[in-house]
Residue frames as a rotation matrix with the C-alpha (Angstrom) as fourth column:
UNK 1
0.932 0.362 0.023 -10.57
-0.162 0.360 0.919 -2.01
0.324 -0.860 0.395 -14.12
UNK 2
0.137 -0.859 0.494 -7.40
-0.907 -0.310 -0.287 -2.01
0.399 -0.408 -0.821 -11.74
UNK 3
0.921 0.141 -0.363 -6.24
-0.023 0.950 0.311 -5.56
0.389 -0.278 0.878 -11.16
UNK 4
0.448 -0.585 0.676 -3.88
-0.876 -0.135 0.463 -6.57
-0.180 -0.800 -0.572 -8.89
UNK 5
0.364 -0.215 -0.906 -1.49
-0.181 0.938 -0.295 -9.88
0.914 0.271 0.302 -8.93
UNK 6
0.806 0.174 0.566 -1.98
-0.584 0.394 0.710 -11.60
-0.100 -0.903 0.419 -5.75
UNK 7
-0.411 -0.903 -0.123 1.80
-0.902 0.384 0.198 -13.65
-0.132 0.192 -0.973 -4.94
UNK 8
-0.901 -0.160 0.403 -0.14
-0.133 0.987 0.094 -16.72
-0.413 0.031 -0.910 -4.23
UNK 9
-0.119 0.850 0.512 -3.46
0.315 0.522 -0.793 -16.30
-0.942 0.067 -0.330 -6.15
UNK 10
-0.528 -0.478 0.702 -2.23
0.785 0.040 0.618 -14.80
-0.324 0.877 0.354 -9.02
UNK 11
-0.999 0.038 0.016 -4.05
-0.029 -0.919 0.393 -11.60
0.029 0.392 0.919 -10.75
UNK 12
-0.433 0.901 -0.021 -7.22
0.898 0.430 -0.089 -10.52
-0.071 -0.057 -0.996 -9.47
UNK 13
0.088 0.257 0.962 -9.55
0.476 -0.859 0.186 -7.28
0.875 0.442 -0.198 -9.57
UNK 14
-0.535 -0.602 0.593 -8.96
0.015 -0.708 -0.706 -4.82
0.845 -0.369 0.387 -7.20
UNK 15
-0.013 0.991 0.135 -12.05
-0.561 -0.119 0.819 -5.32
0.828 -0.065 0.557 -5.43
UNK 16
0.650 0.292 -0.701 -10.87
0.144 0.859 0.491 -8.41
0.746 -0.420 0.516 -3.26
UNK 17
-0.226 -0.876 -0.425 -8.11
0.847 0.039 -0.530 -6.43
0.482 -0.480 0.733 -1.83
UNK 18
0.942 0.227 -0.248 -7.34
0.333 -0.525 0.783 -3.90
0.048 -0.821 -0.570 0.96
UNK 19
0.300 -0.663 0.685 -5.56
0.022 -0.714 -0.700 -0.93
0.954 0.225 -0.200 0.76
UNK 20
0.175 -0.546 -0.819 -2.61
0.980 0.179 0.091 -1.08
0.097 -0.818 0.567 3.65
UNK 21
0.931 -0.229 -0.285 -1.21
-0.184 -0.967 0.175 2.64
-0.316 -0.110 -0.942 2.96
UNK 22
0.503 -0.805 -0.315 2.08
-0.541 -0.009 -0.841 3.52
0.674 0.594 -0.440 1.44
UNK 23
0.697 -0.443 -0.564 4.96
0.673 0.677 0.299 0.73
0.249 -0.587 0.770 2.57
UNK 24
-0.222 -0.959 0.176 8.21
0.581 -0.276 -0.766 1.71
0.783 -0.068 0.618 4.62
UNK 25
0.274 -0.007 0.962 6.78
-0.441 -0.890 0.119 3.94
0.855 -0.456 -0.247 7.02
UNK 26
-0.287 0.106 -0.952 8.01
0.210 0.977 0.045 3.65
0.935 -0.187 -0.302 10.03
UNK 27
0.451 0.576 -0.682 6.35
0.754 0.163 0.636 3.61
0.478 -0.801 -0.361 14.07
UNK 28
0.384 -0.256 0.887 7.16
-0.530 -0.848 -0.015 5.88
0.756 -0.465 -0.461 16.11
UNK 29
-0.737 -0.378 -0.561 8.54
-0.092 0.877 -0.471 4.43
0.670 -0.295 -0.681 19.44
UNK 30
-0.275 0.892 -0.359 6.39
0.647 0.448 0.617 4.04
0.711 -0.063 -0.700 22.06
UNK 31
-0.049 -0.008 -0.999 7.52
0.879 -0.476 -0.039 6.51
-0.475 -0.879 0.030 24.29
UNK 32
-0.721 -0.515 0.464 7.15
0.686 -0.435 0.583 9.52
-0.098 0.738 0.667 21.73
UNK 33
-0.724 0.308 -0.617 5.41
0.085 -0.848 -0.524 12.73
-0.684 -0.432 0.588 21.89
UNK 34
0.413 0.851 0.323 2.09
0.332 0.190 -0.924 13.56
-0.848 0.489 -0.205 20.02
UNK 35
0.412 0.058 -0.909 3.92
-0.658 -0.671 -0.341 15.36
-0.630 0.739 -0.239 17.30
UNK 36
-0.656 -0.755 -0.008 5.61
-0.630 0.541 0.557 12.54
-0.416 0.370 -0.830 16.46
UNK 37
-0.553 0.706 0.441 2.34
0.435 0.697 -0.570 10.35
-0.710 -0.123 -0.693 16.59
UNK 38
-0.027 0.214 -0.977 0.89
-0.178 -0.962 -0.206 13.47
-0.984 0.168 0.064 14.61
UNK 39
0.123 -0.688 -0.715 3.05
-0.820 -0.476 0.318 13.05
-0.559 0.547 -0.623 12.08
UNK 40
-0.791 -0.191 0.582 2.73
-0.054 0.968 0.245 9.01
-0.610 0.162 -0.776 11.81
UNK 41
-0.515 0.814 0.270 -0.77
0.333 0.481 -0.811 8.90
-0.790 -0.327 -0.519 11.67
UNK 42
0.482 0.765 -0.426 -1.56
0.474 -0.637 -0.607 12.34
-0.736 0.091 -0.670 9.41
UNK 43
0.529 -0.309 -0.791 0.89
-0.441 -0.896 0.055 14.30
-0.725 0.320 -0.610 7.91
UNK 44
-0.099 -0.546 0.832 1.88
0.654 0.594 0.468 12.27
-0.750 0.591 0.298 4.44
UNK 45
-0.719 -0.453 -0.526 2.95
-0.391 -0.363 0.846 13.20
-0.574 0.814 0.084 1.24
UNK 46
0.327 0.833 0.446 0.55
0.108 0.436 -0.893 13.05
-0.939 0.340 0.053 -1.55
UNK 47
-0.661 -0.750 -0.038 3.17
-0.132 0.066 0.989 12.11
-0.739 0.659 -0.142 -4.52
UNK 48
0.728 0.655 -0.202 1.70
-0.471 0.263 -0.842 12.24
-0.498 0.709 0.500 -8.07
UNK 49
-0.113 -0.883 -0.455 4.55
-0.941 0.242 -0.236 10.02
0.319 0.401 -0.858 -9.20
UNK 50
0.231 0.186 -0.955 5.08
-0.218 0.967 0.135 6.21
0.948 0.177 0.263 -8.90
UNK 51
0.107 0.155 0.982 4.45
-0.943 -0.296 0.150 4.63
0.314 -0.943 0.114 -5.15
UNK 52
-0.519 0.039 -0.854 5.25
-0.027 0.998 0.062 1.45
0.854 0.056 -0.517 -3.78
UNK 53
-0.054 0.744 0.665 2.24
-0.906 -0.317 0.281 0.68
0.420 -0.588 0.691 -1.55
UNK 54
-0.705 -0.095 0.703 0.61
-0.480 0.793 -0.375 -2.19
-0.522 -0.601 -0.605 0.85
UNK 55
0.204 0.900 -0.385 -2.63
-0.769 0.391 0.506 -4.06
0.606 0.192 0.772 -0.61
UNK 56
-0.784 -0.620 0.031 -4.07
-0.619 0.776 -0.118 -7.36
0.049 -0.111 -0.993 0.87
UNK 57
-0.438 0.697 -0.568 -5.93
-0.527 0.312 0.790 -9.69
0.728 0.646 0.231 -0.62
UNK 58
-0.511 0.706 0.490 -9.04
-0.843 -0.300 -0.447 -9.62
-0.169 -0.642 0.748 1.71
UNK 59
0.281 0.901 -0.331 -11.33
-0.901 0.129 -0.415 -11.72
-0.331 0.415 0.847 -0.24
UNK 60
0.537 -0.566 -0.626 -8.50
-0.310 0.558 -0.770 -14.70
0.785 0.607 0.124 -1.00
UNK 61
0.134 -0.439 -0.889 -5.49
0.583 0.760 -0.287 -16.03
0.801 -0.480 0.358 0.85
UNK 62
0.852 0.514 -0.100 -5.12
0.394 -0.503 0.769 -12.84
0.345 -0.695 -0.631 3.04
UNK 63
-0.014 -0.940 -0.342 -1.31
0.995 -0.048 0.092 -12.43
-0.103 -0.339 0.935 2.47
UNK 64
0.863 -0.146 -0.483 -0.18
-0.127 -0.989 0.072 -8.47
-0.489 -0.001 -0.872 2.62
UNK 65
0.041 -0.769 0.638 2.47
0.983 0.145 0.112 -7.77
-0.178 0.622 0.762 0.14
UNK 66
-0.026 -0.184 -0.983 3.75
0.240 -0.955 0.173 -4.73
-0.970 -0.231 0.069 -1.71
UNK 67
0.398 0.783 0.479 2.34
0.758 0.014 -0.652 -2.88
-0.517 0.622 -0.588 -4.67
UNK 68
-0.729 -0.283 -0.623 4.49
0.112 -0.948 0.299 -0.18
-0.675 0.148 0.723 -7.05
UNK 69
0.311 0.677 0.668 1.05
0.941 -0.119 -0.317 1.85
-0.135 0.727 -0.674 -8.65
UNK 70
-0.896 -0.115 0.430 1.26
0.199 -0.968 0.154 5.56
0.398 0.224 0.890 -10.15
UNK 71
-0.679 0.497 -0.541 -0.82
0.493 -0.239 -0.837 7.30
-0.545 -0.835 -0.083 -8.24
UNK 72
-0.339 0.328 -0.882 -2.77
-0.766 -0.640 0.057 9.42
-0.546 0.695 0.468 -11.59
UNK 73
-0.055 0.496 -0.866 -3.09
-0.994 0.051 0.092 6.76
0.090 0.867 0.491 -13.75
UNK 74
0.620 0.635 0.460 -3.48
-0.762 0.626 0.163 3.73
-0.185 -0.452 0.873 -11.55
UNK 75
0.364 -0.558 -0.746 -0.87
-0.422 0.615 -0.666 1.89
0.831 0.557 -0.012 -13.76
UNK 76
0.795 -0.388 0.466 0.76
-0.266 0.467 0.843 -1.03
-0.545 -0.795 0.268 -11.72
UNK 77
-0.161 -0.982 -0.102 4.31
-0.973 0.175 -0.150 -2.32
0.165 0.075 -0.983 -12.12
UNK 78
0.787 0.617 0.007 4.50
-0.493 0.621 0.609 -5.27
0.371 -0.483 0.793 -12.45
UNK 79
-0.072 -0.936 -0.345 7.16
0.610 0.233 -0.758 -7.56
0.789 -0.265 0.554 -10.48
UNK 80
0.527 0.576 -0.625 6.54
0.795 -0.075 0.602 -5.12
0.300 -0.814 -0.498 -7.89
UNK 81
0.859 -0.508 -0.065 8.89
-0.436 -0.791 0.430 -2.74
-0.270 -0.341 -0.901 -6.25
C-alpha cells in the first residue's frame, strides 16, 4: 500500500489524498496562443525515473505539498524533494 506523509498529519495511506500533477509547471500567460495552452494542459513527459509531484491530503487538513515518488515502483522519498 502507497502511503504518503502528510506535513501536518503525519503518514497516511494514499487513499485520503489527491493527486495535483507533476510540481513546477508553469501557466502560460494569459494572453497566449492555443499552442501554448496545448502544451500546458496536454503535452507532458511521461518519465520512468524519480518525480517530484503535488498530492493533497483531501480527506485531512487539506494542505497541498510536494511529493518525490518513482514513477515504476511507487517508492516515495522521503523528506521530500
Amino acid at each position: 500500500m502507497l502511503h504518503l506523509n502528510c506535513p501536518f498529519c503525519g503518514r497516511r495511506e494514499f487513499t485520503e489524498f489527491e493527486y495535483g500533477g507533476p510540481a513546477g509547471l508553469t501557466r502560460p500567460w494569459q494572453g497566449a496562443d492555443d499552442g501554448a495552452w496545448l502544451d500546458y494542459l496536454y503535452q507532458r513527459a511521461n518519465p520512468t525515473d524519480w518525480r517530484v509531484e503535488l498530492w493533497r491530503h483531501v480527506h485531512g487538513c487539506g494542505t497541498w505539498f510536494e511529493v518525490q515518488r518513482h514513477t515504476t515502483t511507487h517508492e516515495i522519498r522521503e523528506g521530500g524533494p
